[in-house]
C-alpha positions in Angstrom: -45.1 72.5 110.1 -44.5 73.8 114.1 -46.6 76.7 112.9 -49.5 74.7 112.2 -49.1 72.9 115.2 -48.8 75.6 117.7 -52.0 77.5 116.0 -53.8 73.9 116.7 -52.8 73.8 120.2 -53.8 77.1 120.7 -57.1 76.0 120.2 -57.3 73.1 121.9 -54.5 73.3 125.1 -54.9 69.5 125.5 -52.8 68.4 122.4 -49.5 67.5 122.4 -47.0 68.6 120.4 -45.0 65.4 119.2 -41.4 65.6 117.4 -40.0 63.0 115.2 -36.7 62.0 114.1 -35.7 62.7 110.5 -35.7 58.8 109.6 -39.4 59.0 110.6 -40.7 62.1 109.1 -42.7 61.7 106.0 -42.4 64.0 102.8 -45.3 64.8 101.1 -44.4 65.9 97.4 -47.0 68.4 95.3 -47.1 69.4 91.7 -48.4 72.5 90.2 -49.5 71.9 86.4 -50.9 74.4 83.9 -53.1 72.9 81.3 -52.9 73.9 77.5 -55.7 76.0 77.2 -56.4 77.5 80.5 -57.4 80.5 81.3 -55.3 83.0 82.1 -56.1 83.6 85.7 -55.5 80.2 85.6 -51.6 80.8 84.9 -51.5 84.1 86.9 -52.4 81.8 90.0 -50.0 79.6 88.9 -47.4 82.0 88.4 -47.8 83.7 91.8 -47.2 80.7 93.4 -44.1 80.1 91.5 -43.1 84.0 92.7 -40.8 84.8 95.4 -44.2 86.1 97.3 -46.2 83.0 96.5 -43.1 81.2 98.2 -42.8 83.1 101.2 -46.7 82.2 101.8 -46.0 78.7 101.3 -42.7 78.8 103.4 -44.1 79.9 105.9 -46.8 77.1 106.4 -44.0 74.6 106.1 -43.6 74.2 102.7 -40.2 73.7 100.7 -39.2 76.0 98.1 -40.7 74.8 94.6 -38.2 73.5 92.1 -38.8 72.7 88.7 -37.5 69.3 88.0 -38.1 66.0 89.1 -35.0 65.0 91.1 -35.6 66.1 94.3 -34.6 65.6 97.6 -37.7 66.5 99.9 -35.4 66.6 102.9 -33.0 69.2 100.8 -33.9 72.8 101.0 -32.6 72.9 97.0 -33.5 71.8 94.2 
């Protein structure tokens, strides 16, 4: 999430950059769900998500690597 923030400041020099402490950070959890009868770009997108690219994308705007169960710590890097 840095990224995002320094890109922000970059475009406006007046904000601040504000770090919190663990105990005060917020997870935000998202699912990905393919639908019986979608279309099969549909599931490609899906999929490439899913992929080791689709990951490094999403890594690298912050994100946590995708796990496929429901137990998860969102402050663990595993699943």
């Amino acid at each position: 999430m840095l990224r995002a923030a320094v890109q922000a400041r970059v475009l406006d020099p007046a904000l601040h950059i504000v770090f919190l402490p663990r105990e005060l950070s917020v997870a935000a959890p998202f699912g990905l769900t393919v639908l019986n009868g979608a279309s099969s770009e549909g599931r490609q997108f899906a999929d490439f998500i899913l992929s080791p690219k689709g990951q490094q994308i999403l890594a690298s705007y912050g994100f946590i690597p995708a796990c496929r169960t429901w137990a998860r710590n969102p402050f663990r890097d595993v699943c």
